[in-house]
LUMKE-303702 format. One record per residue (C-alpha): x, y, z. Coordinates in steps of 0.02 Angstrom, whole numbers, plus 50000, padded with zeros to 5 digits. Example, Ala and Ser with C-alpha at 12.3 -4.5 7.8 and 13.67 -1.06 7.14 Angstrom:
BEGIN
@px 50615	py 49775	pz 50390
@px 50684	py 49947	pz 50357
This chain:
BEGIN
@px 53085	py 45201	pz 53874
@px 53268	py 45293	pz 53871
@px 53257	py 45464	pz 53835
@px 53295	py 45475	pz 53645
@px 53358	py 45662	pz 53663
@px 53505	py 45601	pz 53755
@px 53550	py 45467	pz 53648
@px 53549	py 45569	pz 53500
@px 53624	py 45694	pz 53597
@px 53796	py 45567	pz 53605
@px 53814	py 45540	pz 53444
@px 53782	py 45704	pz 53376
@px 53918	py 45782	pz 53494
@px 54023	py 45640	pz 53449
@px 54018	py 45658	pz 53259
@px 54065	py 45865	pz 53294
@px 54199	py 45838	pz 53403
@px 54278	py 45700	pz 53287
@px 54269	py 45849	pz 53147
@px 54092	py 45789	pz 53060
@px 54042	py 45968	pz 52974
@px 53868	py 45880	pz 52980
@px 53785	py 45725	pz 53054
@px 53612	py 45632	pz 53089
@px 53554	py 45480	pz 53189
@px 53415	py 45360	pz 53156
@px 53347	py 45252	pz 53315
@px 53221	py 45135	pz 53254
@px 53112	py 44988	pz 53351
@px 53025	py 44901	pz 53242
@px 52899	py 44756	pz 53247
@px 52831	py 44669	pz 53121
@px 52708	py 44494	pz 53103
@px 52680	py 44398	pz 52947
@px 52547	py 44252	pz 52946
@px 52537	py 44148	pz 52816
@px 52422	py 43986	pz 52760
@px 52465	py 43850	pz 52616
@px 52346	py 43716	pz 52584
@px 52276	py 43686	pz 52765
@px 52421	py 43704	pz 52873
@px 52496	py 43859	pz 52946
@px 52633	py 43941	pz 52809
@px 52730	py 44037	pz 52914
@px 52698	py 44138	pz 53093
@px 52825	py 44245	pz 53153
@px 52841	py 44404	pz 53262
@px 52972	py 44494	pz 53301
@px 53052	py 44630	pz 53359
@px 53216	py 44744	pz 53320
@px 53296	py 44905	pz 53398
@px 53474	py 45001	pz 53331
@px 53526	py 45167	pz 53263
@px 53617	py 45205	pz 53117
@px 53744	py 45358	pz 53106
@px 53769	py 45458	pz 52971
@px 53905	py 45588	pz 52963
@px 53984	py 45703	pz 52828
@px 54167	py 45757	pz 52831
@px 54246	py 45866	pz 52707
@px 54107	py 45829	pz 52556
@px 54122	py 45607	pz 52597
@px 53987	py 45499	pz 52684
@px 54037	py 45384	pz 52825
@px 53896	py 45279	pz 52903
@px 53901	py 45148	pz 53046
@px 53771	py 45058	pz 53123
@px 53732	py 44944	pz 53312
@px 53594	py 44859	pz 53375
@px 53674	py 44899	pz 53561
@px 53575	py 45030	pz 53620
@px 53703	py 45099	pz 53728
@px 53789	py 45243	pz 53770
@px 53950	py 45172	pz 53748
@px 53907	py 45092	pz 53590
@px 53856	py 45251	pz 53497
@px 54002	py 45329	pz 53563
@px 54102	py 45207	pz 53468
@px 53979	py 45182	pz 53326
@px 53994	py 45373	pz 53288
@px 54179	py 45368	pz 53275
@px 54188	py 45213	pz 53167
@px 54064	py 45342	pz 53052
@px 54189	py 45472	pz 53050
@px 54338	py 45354	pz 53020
@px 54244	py 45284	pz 52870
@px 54208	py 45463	pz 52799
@px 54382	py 45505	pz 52814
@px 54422	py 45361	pz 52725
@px 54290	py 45374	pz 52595
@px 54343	py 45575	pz 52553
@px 54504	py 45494	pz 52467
@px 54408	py 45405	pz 52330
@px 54398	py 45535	pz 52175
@px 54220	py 45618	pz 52154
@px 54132	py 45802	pz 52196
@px 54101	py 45837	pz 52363
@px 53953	py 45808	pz 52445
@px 53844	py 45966	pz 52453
@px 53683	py 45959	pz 52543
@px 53519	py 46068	pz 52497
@px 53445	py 46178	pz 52638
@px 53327	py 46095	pz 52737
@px 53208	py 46202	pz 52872
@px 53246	py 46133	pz 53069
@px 53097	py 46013	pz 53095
@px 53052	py 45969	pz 53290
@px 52878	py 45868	pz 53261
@px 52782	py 45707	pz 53278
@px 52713	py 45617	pz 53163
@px 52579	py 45446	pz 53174
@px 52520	py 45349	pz 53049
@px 52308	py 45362	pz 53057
@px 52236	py 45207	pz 53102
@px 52051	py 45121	pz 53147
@px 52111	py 44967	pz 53197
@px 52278	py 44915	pz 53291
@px 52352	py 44771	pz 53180
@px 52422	py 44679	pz 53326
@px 52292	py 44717	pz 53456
@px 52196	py 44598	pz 53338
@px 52214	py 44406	pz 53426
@px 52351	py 44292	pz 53299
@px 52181	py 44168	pz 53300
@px 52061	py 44285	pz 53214
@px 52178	py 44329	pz 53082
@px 52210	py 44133	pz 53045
@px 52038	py 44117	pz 53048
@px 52009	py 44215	pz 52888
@px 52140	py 44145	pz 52817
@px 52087	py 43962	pz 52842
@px 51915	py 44019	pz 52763
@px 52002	py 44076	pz 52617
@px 52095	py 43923	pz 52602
@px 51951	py 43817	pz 52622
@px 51870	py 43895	pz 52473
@px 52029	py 43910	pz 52368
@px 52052	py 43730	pz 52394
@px 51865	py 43678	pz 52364
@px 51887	py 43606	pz 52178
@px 51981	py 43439	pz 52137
@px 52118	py 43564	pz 52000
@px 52186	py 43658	pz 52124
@px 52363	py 43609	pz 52162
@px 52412	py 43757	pz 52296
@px 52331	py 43893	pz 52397
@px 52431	py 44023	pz 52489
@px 52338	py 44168	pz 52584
@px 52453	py 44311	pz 52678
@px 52440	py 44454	pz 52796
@px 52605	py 44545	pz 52839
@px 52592	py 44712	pz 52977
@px 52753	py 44828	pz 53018
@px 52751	py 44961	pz 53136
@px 52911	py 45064	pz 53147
@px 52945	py 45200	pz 53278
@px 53074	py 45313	pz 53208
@px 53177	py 45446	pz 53304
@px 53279	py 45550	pz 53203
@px 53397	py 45680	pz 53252
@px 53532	py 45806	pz 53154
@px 53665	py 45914	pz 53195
@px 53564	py 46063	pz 53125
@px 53432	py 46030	pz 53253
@px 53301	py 45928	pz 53185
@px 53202	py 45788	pz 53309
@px 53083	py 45701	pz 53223
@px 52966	py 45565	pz 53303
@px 52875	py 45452	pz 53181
@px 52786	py 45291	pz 53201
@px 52733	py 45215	pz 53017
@px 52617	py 45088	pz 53014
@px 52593	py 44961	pz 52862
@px 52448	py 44822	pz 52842
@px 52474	py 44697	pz 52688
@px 52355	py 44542	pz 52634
@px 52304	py 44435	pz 52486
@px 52325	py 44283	pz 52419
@px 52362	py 44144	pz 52260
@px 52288	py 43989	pz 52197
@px 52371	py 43874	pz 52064
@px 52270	py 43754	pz 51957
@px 52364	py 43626	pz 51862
@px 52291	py 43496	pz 51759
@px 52412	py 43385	pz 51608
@px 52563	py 43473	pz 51625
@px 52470	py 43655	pz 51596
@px 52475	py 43781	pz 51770
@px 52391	py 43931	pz 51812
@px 52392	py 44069	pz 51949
@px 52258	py 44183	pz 51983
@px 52286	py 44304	pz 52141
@px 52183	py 44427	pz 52240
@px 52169	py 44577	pz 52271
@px 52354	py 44586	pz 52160
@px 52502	py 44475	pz 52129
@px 52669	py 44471	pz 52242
@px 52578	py 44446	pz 52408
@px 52429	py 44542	pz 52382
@px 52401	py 44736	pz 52406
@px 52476	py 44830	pz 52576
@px 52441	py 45018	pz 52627
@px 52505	py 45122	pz 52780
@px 52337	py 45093	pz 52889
@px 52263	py 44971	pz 53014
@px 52181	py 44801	pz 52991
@px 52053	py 44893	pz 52930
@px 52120	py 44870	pz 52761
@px 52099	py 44691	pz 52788
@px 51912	py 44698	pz 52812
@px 51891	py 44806	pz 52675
@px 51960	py 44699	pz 52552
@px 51837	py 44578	pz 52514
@px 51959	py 44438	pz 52536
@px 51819	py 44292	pz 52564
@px 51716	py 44328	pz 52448
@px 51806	py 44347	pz 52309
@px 51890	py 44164	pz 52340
@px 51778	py 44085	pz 52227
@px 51783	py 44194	pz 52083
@px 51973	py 44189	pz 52085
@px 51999	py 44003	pz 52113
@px 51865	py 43974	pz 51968
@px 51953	py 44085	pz 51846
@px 52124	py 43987	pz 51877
@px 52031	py 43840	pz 51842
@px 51961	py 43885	pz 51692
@px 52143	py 43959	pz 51620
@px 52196	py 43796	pz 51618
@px 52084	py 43782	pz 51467
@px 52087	py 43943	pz 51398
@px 52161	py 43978	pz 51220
@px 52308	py 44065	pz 51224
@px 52342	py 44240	pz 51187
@px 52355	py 44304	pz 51021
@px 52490	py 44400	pz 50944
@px 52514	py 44568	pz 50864
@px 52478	py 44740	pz 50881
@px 52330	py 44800	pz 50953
@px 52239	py 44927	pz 51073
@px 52251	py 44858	pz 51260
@px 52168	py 44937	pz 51425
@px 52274	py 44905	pz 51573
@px 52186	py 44861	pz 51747
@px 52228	py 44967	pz 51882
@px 52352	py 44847	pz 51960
@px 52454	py 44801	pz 51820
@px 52445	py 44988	pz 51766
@px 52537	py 45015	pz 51961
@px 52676	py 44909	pz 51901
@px 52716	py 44984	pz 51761
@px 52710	py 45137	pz 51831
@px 52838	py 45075	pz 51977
@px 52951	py 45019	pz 51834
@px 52957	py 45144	pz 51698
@px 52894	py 45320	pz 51780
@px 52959	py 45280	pz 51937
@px 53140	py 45209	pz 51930
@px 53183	py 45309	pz 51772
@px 53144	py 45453	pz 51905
@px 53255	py 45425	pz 52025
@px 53370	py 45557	pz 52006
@px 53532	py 45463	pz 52079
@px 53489	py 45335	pz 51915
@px 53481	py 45472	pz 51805
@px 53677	py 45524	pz 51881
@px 53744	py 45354	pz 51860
@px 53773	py 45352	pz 52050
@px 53657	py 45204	pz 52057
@px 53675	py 45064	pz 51908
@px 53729	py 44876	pz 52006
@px 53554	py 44859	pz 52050
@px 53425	py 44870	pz 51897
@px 53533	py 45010	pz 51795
@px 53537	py 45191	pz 51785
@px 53401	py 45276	pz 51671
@px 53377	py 45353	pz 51521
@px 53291	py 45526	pz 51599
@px 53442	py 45614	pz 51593
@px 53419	py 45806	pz 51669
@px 53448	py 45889	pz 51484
@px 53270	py 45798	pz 51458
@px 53196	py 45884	pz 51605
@px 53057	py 46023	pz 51548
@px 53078	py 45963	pz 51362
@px 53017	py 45791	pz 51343
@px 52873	py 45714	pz 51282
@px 52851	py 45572	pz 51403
@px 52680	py 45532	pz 51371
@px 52516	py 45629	pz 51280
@px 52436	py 45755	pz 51361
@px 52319	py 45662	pz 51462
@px 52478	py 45577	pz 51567
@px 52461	py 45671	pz 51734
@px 52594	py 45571	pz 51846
@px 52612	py 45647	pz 52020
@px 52733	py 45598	pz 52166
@px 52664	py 45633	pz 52347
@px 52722	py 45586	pz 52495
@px 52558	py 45675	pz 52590
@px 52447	py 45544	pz 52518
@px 52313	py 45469	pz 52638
@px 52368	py 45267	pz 52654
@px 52509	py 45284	pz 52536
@px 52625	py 45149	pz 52585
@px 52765	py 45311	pz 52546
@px 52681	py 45434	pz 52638
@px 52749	py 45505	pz 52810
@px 52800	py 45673	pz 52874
@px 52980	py 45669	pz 52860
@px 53090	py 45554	pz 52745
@px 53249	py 45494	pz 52832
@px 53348	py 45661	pz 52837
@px 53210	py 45756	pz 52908
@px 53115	py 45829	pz 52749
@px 52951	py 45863	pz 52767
@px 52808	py 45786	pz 52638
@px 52775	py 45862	pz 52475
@px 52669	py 45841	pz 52312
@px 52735	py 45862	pz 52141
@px 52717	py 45820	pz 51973
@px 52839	py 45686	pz 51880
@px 52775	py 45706	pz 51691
@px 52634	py 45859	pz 51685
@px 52521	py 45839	pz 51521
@px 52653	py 45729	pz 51438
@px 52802	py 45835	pz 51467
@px 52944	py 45763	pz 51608
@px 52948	py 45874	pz 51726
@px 53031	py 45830	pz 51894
@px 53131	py 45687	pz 52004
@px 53146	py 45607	pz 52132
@px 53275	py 45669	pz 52241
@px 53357	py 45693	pz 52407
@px 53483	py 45836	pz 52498
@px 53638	py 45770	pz 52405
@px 53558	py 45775	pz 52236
@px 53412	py 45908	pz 52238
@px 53544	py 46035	pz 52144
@px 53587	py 45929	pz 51993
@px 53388	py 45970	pz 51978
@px 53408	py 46161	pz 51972
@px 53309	py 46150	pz 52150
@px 53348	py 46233	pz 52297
@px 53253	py 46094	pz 52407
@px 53255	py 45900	pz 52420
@px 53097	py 45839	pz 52377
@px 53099	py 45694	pz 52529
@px 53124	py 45532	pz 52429
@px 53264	py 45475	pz 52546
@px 53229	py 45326	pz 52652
@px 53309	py 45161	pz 52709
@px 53250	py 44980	pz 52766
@px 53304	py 45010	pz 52951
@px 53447	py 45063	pz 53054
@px 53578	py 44961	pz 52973
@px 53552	py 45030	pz 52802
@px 53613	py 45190	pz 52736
@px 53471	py 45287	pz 52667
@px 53453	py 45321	pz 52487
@px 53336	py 45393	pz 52350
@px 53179	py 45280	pz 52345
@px 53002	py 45306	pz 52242
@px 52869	py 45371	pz 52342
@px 52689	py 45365	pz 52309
@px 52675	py 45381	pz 52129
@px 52513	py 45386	pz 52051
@px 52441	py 45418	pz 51858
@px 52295	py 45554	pz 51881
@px 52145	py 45504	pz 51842
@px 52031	py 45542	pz 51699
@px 51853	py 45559	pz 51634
@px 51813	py 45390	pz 51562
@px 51673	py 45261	pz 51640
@px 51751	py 45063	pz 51595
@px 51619	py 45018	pz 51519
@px 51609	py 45155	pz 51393
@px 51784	py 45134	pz 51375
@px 51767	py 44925	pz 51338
@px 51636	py 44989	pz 51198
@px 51717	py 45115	pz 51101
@px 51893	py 45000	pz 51068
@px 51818	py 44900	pz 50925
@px 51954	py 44758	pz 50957
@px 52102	py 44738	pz 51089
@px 52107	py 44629	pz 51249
@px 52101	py 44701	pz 51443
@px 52246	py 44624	pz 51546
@px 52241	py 44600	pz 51731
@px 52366	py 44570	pz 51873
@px 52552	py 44556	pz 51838
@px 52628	py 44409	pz 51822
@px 52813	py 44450	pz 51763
@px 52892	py 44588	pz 51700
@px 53059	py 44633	pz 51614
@px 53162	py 44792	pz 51568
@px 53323	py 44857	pz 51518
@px 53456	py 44951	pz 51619
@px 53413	py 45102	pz 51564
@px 53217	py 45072	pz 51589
@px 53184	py 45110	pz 51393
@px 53119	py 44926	pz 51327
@px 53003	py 44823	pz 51431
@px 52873	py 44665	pz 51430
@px 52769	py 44606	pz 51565
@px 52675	py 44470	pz 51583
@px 52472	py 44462	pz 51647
@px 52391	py 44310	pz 51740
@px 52230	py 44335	pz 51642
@px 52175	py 44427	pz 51483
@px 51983	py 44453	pz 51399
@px 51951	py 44469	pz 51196
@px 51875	py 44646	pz 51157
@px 51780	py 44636	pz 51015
@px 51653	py 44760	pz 50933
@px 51656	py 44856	pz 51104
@px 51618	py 44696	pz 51211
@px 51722	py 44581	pz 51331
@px 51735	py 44413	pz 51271
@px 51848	py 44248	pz 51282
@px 51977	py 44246	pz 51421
@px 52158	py 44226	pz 51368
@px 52302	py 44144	pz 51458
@px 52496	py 44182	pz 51444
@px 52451	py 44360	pz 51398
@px 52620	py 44469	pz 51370
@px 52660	py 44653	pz 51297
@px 52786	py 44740	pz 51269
@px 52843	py 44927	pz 51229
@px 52977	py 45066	pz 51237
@px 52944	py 45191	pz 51376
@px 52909	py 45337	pz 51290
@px 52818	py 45274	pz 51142
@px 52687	py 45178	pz 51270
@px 52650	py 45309	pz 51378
@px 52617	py 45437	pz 51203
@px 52510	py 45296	pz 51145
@px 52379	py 45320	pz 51314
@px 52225	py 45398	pz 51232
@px 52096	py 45361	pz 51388
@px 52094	py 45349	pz 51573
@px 51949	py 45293	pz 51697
@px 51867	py 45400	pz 51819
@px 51904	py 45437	pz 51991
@px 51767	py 45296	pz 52030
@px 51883	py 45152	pz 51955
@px 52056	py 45268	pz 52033
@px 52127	py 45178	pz 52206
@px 52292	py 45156	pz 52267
@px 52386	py 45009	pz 52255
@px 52545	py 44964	pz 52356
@px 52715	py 44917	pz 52302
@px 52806	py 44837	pz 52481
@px 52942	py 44751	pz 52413
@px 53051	py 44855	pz 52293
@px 53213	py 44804	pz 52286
@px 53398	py 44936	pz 52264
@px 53548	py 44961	pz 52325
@px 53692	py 44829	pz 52371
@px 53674	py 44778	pz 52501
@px 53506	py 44767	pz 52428
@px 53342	py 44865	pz 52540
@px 53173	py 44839	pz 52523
@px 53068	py 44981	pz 52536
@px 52869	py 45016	pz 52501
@px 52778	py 45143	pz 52400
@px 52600	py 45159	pz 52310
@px 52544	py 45181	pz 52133
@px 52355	py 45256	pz 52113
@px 52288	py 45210	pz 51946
@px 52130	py 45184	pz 51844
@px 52101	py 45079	pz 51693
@px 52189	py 45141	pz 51554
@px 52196	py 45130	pz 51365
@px 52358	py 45125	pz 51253
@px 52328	py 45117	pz 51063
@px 52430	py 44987	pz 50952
@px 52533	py 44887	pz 51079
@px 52631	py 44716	pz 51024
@px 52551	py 44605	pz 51124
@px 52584	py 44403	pz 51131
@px 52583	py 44220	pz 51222
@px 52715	py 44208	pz 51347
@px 52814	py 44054	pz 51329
@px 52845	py 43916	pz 51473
């Protein structure tokens, strides 16, 4: 392969000779494969490849970025200088100056841990899973659609700055699951496994493929589809709820983690999904949630579909808390925004979707600490209140202060027992107010990780991927109601 030294090495030199006071260049191959099965046939098979750089300069406080997928020396040459034209042009719009927070030189490696190579796995093998799955999804007369998934993306970053940081990373993500729909007189229902939106991924191997329990928990979750189609629908008012740990992810991604962002919070990012309501003179003072909300960002975080060494301007990994005992404590940030903080260092959260996209403040691993509470003893002391599972849709404001998602499935709790299953279960909430009304968390035992690989920001918009840990959860006198077609 071309010596990435000297390729960075062009571009750097270019950017400083063209007047860039500082400057950085991504070179990224990436390769990803996503298999897919609907209702007997092959879904979708594709696997592909794609190699380019991205250059990022700064010239007197303004960003200019410019990107090729000609990996040539020519080409960054040129692609540098368009950068530095563009930041010239850029530091005549009105606006402070960029200023960027000390960052130590980094010269490291860094590898995704994996068992098992996703792609050194034969294409056949994989479809033959998913045909299994199918087979079962697809074994009773009211299902109308199966669709079982795997996606795998490995991406080999080299990243280089004018201050002297070479970073070499190669991230590796694994992603599977899979949805069946029942429909039966004009009435549908979708139950998924092992979460909605394409399943669960994590940054490891296909190992996390054959430790999901894919096959055998077809059955179950084709039955339980089936037998929403009957199923009375939810009630409404106001009642204690417990959360399962994959719903609770989502609404941790959408109203801990995107109020967090700190270039929300600034109102330098509000086109896509708003700006936020955790505005900095609430930082140390509020009361986000009650004391037992522990929410912790952490980029070091074994499988985390966030975690790496070094975001995309060469920051190493950190840990750190969002909202410590209830109180709001800390952001999400990156170089250009770590002062409005009051902190001397970026805490990493700056990351793009490849080497065409200029990088930007993204969640990382975000995850709600576990507590001390076994589910069943938590099922038997609420007296009555419904457990909701697996999001179905979910809805909130521009600021991220009102909200209401949607559940595929939801069970009665009554005296301290589960009992009839619910369909079109929906809650809603403001931010605050929900997370103060959490009274009880599960255990460590019920506490795993569940990824987030298709969050959405920016225009053009990026995708990016992140993981939530949770447990089951209770929150005390919620709205809760039927969601209507």
């Amino acid at each position: 392969m071309t010596d990435m030294h000297e390729l960075t090495e062009v571009a750097l030199g270019v950017a400083r000779e063209r007047g860039a006071q500082y400057a950085d260049i991504r070179i990224i191959h990436r390769r990803s494969q996503d298999i897919s099965v609907r209702n007997g046939r092959i879904g979708g098979l594709d696997d592909s490849e794609t190699m380019g750089f991205g250059v990022r300069v700064l010239v007197d406080g303004a960003w200019g970025f410019a990107s090729s997928d000609k990996m040539r020396k020519a080409s960054i040459e040129s692609t540098a200088e368009l950068a530095v034209r563009i930041a010239r042009a850029s530091r005549r719009a009105p606006g402070p100056k960029v200023r960027l927070a000390d960052e130590p030189v980094h010269v490291a490696r860094w590898t995704t841990p994996c068992l098992i190579d996703p792609f050194d796995v034969p294409v056949e093998e994989k479809l033959d899973l998913l045909y299994r799955i199918d087979k079962k999804l697809r074994a009773k007369k009211a299902v109308a659609e199966a669709v079982s998934n795997m996606e795998f993306t490995r991406k080999r970053q080299w990243l280089a700055t004018s201050e002297g940081t070479f970073i070499d990373q190669s991230l590796l993500e694994s992603a599977a699951g899979y949805e069946v729909t029942a429909a039966k007189g004009g009435e549908v229902q979708v139950r998924s496994f092992p979460a909605s939106h394409g399943g669960t991924a994590a940054s490891m191997g296909y190992e996390l493929v054959r430790s999901l329990d894919l096959l055998e928990n077809a059955e179950k979750t084709r039955d339980e589809a089936i037998a929403l189609l009957k199923a009375t629908p939810c009630p409404s008012g106001e009642m204690d709820i417990i959360l399962d740990g994959s719903q609770l992810a989502l609404q941790i991604h959408e109203s801990c983690g995107h109020p967090s962002e700190l270039d929300r919070a600034l109102g330098q990012e509000a086109n896509y999904a708003g700006t936020s309501f955790l505005t900095p003179d609430k930082l140390g003072k509020l009361q986000y949630g009650s004391e037992i909300v522990n929410l912790i960002a952490d980029t070091t975080l074994p499988t985390g579909l966030g975690t790496r060494g070094f975001d995309d301007e060469g920051v190493a990994a950190q840990r750190w808390p969002i909202v410590q005992e209830g109180i709001f404590r800390g952001y999400m940030t990156v170089r250009e925004t770590a002062g409005a903080a009051g902190e001397k260092r970026s805490r990493g959260c700056c990351r793009a979707e490849g080497f065409h996209a200029l990088p930007m403040t993204r969640i990382t691993n975000l995850s709600l600490m576990p507590g001390d509470w076994d589910f069943d003893d938590l099922v038997a002391d609420t007296k009555k209140g419904l457990f909701l599972s697996t999001n179905k849709s979910w809805s909130i404001d521009q600021r991220r202060v009102n909200f209401q998602f949607g559940t595929e499935i939801a069970w009665e709790i009554k005296n301290g027992k589960l009992g009839r299953m619910f369909r079109a279960p929906t809650y809603q909430g403001i931010t605050t107010q929900f997370w103060n009304a959490c009274d009880a968390i599960c255990g460590e035992r019920r506490w795993r990780l569940w990824g987030v690989n298709n969050c959405g920001k920016g225009q053009p918009g990026q995708r990016a991927g992140m993981s939530h840990g949770a447990a089951p959860a209770r929150f005390r006198k919620v709205t809760v109601g039927v969601a209507k077609a």
